[in-house]
N, C-alpha and C positions, 0 to 999 in steps of 0.2 A: 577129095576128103579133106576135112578143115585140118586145122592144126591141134592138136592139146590143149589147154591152157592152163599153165603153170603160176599156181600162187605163191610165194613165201610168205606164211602168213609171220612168221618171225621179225622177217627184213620189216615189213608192214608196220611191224610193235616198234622197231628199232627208229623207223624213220618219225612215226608217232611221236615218242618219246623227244627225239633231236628236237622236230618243232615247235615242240611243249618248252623247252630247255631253254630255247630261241627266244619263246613267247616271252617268257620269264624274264633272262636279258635286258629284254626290250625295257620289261616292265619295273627291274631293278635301276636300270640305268634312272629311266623317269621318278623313281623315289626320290634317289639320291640328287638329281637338279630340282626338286621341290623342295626339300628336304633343304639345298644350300641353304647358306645364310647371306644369300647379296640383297642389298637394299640399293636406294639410288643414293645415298651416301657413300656406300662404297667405293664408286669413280670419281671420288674428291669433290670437293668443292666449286672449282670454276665453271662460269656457265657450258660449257666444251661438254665438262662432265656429267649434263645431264640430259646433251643430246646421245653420248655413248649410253648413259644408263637407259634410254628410252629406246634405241636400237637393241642394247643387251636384253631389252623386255621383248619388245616384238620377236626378238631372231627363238630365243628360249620360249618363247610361247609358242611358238610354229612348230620348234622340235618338241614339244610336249605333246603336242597333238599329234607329231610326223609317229612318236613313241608308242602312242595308245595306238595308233592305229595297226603300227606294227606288232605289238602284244595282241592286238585281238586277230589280226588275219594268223599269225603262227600258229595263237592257242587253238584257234577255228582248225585250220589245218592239222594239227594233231589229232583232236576229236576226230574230224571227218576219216582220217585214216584208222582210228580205231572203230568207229563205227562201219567203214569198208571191210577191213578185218574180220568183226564180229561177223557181219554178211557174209562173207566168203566161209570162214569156219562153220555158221551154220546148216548152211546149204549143202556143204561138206557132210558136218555129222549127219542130215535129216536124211543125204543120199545114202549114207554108208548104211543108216539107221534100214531103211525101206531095203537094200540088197542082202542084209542081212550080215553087213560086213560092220 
């Protein structure tokens, strides 16, 4: 005989929610590095300072992207758990619905 299969559909909304939170995060953090105000003046003058400002560009441009992509798989990730969720509750209520329960 199988086993039961136990849902929480609650935990499900809780965990949903985390990687919505997460998503957000991601997505906050990346405002505020847009948002700064560094220019390549900002690492002074000397030629030195405008191989650091061209490093500071590349390395922030990579985490802008490393950022979006981390906002979009969490936000994806939540949706999919609420949309797992709805699945489960449906199937749920459509049973209860048909036994008369």
């Amino acid at each position: 005989m199988t086993q039961p299969v136990k849902v929480y559909l609650d935990a499900m909304s809780r965990f949903a929610d985390r990687m919505e939170e997460i998503g957000t995060g991601f997505g906050d953090t990346r405002t505020l590095l847009v948002d700064a105000d560094v220019t390549e003046d900002s690492f002074g003058m000397l030629p030195e300072s405008r191989d650091a400002a061209k490093t500071y560009e590349q390395r922030t441009t990579d985490g802008l992207d490393v950022l979006r992509a981390g906002e979009d798989v969490f936000t994806d990730l939540g949706k999919l758990f609420r949309d797992l969720r709805d699945g489960y509750q449906g199937v749920d209520q459509a049973a209860s619905n048909r036994f008369g329960g």
